[in-house]
Residue, then its C-alpha position, 0 to 999 in steps of 0.5 A: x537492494x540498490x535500484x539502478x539508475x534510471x530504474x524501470x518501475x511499476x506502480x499501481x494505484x498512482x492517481x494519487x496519494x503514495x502511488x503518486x509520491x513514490x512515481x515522483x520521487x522514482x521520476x527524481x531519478x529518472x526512472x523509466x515508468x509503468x503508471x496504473x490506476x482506474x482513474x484515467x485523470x488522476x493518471x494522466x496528471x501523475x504521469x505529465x508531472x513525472x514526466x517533467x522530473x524527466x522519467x521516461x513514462x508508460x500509462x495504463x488503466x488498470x483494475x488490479x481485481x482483474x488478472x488480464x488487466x495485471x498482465x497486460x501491465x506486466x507485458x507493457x512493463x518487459x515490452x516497453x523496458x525489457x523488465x522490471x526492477x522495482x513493483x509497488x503493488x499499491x493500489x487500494x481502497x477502505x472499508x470498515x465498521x463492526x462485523x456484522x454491520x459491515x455489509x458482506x459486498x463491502x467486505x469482497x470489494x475490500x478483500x478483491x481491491x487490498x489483498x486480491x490486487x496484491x496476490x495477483x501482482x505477484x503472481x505476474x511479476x515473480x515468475x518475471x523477476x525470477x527469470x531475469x534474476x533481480x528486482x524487488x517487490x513493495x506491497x501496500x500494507x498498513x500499521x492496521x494489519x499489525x495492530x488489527x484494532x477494533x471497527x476495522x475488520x474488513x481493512x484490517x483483514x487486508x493489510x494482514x494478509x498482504x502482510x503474511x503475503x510478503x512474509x512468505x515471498x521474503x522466506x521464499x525468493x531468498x537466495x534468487x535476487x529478488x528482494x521483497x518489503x512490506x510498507x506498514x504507515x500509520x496515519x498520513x495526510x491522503x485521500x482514501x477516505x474519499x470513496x471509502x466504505x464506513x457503516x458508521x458516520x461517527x468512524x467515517x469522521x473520525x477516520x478523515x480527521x486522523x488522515x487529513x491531520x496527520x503529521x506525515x505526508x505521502x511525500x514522507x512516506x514515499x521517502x522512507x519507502x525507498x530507502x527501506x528497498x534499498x536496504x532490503x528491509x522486509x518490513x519498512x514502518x516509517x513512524x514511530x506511533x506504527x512501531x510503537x504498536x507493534x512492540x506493544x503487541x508483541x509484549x502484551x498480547x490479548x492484552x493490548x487487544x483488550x485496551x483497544x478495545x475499550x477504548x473503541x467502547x468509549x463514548x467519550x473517547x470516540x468523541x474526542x477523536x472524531x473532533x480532534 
C-alpha cells in the first residue's frame, strides 16, 4: 500500500522509542497525526517535534489495556480527519525470566500491555477501515516471537501472539484494502528496558547492554517499517541477525531449540554477554 500524502495516522506508545521515530518520520510527510501514550511528557514532546516537521497533531493518553480508552482514540482519529490510513498498534513493555520464576502478575501485565493492546486495536480499527475501504495496520511484534529463545517466556509469548494475530488479519482483509504488516526487529538502541520486569539481575544486564549497544536505531527501524507498509509486506524483519534466525528455525526445528538453550544454560556464555 502507497500511504497518501499527508497520510492520517495512528500511533500508539509514541513517548518514545519507535512510537516516537516512526511519528517522526510520518511527520517528514506531513501527516495529519493521533499520538498515544500513558506518558503525557514523553507525549507532549513527540508531538511539538512533529509538529515542527509540519504534521497537523492530535494527542491523547491512552492505556491500550483499556477497550474505552482505544475507542476513544478511534473516535478522535474519524472526528478530527475523517479516518485512518495507517495504525501502528505499538505501545509495549518487557517482562522476562524462567517459567516459574517470573511472577504470574508480571506475566498478565505483559500479556494485557504486548498482546491484549493489539487485539483490541484491531478490533476498533478494522470494522473502520472496512467501512471506508483502505488503510493498513502495523503491529509491534519482535524477532523474540519468531525465535522464542529461553528466559523469555512471558515476552516471547506476546510477540507470537501479535504474530499469529497479523497472520490471521492478513488471511482475512485480502481482497477489501486493507493491508496488514508484522514488525519483527531484533535488537535496537530504545528505552524498554526502562520499567521492564526481570526476575533475574544477570538478564536484566545483559538484556540492557544488548539494546543500549546495539547497531540499530529506532530511527532505522522506523524507515525500514514504512517502506515495508508501502510494499505490503506482512512480515517486515529489518535486520539480517532476525531473518537469520528464522531460517534457522525453519531449517533445524527442535534443534535449533536445543542450541539456544544451552547456551541460555551457559555460565560462561551468559557472562560474556551481560559484559559485552
Amino acid at each position: 500500500m502507497k500511504l497518501p500524502s499527508r497520510p492520517r495516522a495512528v500511533v500508539t506508545g509514541a513517548a518514545s522509542g519507535f512510537g516516537r521515530a516512526i511519528a517522526l518520520r510520518l511527520a517528514s510527510r506531513r501527516a495529519r497525526l493521533v499520538l498515544t501514550d500513558v506518558d503525557e511528557a514523553g507525549l507532549e514532546e513527540t508531538a511539538a517535534r512533529a509538529r515542527d516537521e509540519g504534521a497537523q497533531v492530535q494527542i491523547l493518553r491512552c492505556d491500550v489495556r483499556e477497550a474505552e480508552q482505544v475507542e476513544a482514540m478511534a473516535q478522535r482519529a474519524d472526528e478530527t480527519y475523517g479516518g485512518t490510513d495507517l495504525l501502528v498498534n505499538n505501545a509495549g513493555v518487557a517482562a522476562a525470566g524462567p517459567v516459574g520464576e517470573v511472577p504470574l502478575a508480571d506475566w498478565r501485565w505483559q500479556l494485557d500491555v504486548n498482546l491484549w493492546g493489539v487485539i483490541v486495536g484491531c478490533h476498533a480499527f478494522v470494522p473502520r477501515m472496512k467501512a471506508q475501504g483502505s488503510g493498513h495496520i502495523l503491529n509491534m511484534a519482535s524477532s523474540a516471537g519468531l525465535a522464542c529463545a529461553p528466559l523469555m517466556a512471558p515476552y516471547n509469548v506476546s510477540k507470537a501472539g501479535v504474530i499469529a494475530l497479523s497472520e490471521t488479519l492478513y488471511g482475512e482483509l485480502q481482497g477489501t484494502g486493507i493491508g496488514v504488516s508484522v514488525l519483527c526487529p531484533t535488537f535496537f538502541r530504545t528505552n524498554i528496558y526502562d520499567g521492564a520486569r526481570f526476575s533475574d539481575p544477570q538478564l536484566y544486564d545483559t538484556t540492557k547492554r544488548l539494546v543500549t549497544q546495539a547497531s540499530w536505531d529506532a530511527d532505522q527501524i522506523a524507515d525500514h517499517a514504512l517502506d515495508g507498509v508501502e510494499r505490503g509486506e506482512l512480515f517486515i524483519i529489518p535486520q539480517a541477525d532476525g531473518r537469520a534466525l528464522w531460517r534457522a528455525k525453519r531449517i533445524f526445528g527442535a534443534d535449533f531449540h536445543r542450541w539456544l538453550g544451552r547456551i541460555s544454560r551457559s555460565p560462561r556464555l551468559m557472562r560474556l554477554l551481560s559484559r559485552g
